[in-house]
N, C-alpha and C positions, 0 to 999 in steps of 0.2 A: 256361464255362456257369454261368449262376448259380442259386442253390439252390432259387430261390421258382417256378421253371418248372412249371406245372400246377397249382397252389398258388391260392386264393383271397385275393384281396386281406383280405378279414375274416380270414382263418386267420391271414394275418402280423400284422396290428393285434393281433388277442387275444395271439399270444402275444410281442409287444413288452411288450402291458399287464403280462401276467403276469410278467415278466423286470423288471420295473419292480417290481412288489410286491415281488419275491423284494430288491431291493435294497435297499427302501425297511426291510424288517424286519432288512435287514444292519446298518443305519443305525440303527435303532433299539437291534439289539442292542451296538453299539458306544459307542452313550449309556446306556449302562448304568453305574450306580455301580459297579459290581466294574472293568469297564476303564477309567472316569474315575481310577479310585482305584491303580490299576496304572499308569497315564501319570502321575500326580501324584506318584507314588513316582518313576519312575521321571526326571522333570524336577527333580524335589529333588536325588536321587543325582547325576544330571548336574552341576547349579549347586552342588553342595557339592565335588564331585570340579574343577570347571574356574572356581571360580567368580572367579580373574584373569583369566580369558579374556573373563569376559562382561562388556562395557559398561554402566555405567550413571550416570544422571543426566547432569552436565556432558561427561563422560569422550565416554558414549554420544556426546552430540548431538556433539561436535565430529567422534566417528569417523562419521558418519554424514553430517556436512556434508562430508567428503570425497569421496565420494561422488555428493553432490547438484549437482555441476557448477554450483554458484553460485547452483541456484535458490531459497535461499531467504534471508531480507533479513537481512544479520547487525546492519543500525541501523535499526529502523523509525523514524519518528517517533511513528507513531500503531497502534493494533491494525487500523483498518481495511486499513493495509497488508499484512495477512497473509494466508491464506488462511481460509476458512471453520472447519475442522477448527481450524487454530491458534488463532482467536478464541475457539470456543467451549473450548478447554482452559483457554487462559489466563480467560477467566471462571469456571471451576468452580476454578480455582484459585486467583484472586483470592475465589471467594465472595460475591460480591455478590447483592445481593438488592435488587428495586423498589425507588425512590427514595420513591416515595410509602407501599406500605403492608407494605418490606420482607421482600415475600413471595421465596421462595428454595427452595420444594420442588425448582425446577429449573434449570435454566438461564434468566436472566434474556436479554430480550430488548436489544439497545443500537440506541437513539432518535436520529435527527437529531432536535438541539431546532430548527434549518429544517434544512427540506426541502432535498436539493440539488436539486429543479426550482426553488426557491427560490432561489440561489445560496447555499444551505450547504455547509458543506465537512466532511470527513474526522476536523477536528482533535480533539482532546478535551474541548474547551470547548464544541463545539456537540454532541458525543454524552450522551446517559444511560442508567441501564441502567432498564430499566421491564419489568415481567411481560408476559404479553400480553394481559392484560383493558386494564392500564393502557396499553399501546402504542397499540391501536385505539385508545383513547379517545383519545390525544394525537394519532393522527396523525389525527383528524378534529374537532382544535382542540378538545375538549372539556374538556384539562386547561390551564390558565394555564399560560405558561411559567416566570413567576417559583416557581412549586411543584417545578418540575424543578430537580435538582440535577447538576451534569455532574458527568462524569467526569475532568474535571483534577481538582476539588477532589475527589472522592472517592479515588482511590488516586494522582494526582498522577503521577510517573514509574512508580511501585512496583511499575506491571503487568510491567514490563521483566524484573525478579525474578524471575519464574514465566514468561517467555518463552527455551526456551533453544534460540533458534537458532544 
């Protein structure tokens, strides 16, 4: 038999809502600096007591490409090979900023200089990295291409360096 028999459909809403506040202020008291600062103690204490246990950098990615059942590309040729998420590490860790006005608050944007409905392709001689004021403007032809700089000549292989799959 179940419990809401004789029950108003509105009685059970209200008190889902309220069971919902009651959580929501769990939530909140768990983001509290005193328990952030009790988890952070206690994830230091961890990594200090185990810290050959825990992977990191090179070490990490290879234990973790065990794992990955091959899915991820251990020679790219190019970043566009990669997945979204990869691309945009490997540029905040290359650092690059607009080709034209150097701007780098954030993740810069990377340009087919053609289009691939154009028959452009992938490689790094037809990409660059451009903000996104400058993107729009090129991909609706407003920047010359000879002003675009690719990205071979910019970092060359070197993205490889900060890519560790």
């Amino acid at each position: 038999m179940n419990n809401y028999t004789g029950r108003k459909r509105s009685d059970i809403v209200r008190k889902n809502i309220s069971d919902g506040v009651r959580n929501s202020k769990h939530s909140e008291i768990m983001k509290s600096d005193v328990v952030r600062k009790k988890i952070s103690i206690g994830l230091n204490k961890f990594f200090s007591e185990n810290g050959g246990a825990v992977s990191r950098g090179e070490k990490h990615s290879k234990a973790v490409g065990k794992y990955t059942k091959g899915r991820f590309n251990v020679n790219p040729k190019n970043i566009y090979e990669l997945s979204n998420r990869t691309k945009t590490k490997i540029i905040k860790r290359l650092e690059l900023s607009c080709c034209i006005c150097n701007w780098n608050e954030d993740s810069v944007d990377i340009h087919h200089i053609i289009a691939k409905k154009d028959g452009g392709v992938n490689d790094h001689y037809n990409l660059t990295p451009l903000c996104p004021n400058h993107h729009r403007l090129a991909g609706n032809k407003k920047i010359p291409v000879e002003k675009l700089i690719t990205l071979e000549q910019i970092v060359g292989d070197c993205w490889k360096d900060v890519y560790y799959g």
